[in-house]
TORKOL-4160 file (C-alpha; in steps of 0.2 Angstrom, whole numbers, padded with zeros to 4 digits, m for minus):
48
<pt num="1" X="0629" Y="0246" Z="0692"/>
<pt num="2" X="0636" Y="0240" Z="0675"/>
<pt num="3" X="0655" Y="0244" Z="0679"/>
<pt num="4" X="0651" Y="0233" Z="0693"/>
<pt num="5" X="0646" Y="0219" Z="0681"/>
<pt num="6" X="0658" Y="0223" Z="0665"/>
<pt num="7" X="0674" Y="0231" Z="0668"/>
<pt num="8" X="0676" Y="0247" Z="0656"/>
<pt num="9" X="0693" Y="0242" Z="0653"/>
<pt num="10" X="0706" Y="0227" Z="0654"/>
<pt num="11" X="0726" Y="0228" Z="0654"/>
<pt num="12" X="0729" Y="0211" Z="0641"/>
<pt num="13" X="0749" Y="0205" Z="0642"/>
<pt num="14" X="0755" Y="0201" Z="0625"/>
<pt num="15" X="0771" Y="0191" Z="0621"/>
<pt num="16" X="0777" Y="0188" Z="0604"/>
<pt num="17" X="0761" Y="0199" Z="0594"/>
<pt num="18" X="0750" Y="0187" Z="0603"/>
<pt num="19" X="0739" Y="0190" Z="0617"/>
<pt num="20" X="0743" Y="0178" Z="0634"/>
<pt num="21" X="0725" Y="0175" Z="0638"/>
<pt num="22" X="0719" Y="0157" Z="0647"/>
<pt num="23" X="0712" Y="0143" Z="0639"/>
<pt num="24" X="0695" Y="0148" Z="0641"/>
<pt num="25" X="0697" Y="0167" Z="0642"/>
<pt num="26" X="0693" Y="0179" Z="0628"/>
<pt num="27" X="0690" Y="0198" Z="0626"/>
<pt num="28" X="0675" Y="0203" Z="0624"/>
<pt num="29" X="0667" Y="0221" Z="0619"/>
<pt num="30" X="0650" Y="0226" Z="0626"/>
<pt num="31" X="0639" Y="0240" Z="0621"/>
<pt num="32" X="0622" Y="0241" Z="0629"/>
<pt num="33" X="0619" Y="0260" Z="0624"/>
<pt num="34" X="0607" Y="0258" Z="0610"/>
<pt num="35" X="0604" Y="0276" Z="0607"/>
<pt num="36" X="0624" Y="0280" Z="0602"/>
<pt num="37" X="0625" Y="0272" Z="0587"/>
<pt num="38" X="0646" Y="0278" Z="0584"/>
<pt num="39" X="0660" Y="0269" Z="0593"/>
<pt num="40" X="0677" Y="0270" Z="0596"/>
<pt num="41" X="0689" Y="0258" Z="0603"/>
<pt num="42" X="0705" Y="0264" Z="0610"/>
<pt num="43" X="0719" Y="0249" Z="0611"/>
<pt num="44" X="0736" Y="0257" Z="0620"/>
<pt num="45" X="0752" Y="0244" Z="0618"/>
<pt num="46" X="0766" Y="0250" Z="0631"/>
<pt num="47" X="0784" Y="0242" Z="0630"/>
<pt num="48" X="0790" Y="0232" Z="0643"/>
C-alpha cells in the first residue's frame, strides 16, 4: 500500500549542479520503518 502512496524512487533532472524541480516541488525522504534503525541512500547521476 505505501508504494502506492510514496514512490520508492524518483528520476530528478539537473542542469548546471542544480536540481530543475517546480516552484513548489521538493524531495523528500520517507522512512516509516521504526525498527531498522541504519539507512542508506543511494543517489545515481547519469550523463546526458
Amino acid at each position: 500500500m505505501l508504494p502506492g502512496l510514496v514512490s520508492p524512487s524518483v528520476s530528478v533532472p539537473v542542469a548546471d549542479g542544480a536540481p530543475l524541480l517546480g516552484t513548489w516541488q521538493s524531495v523528500v525522504l520517507v522512512d516509516l520503518n521504526r525498527d531498522n534503525p541504519h539507512r542508506s541512500v543511494r543517489l545515481s547521476f547519469l550523463r546526458g
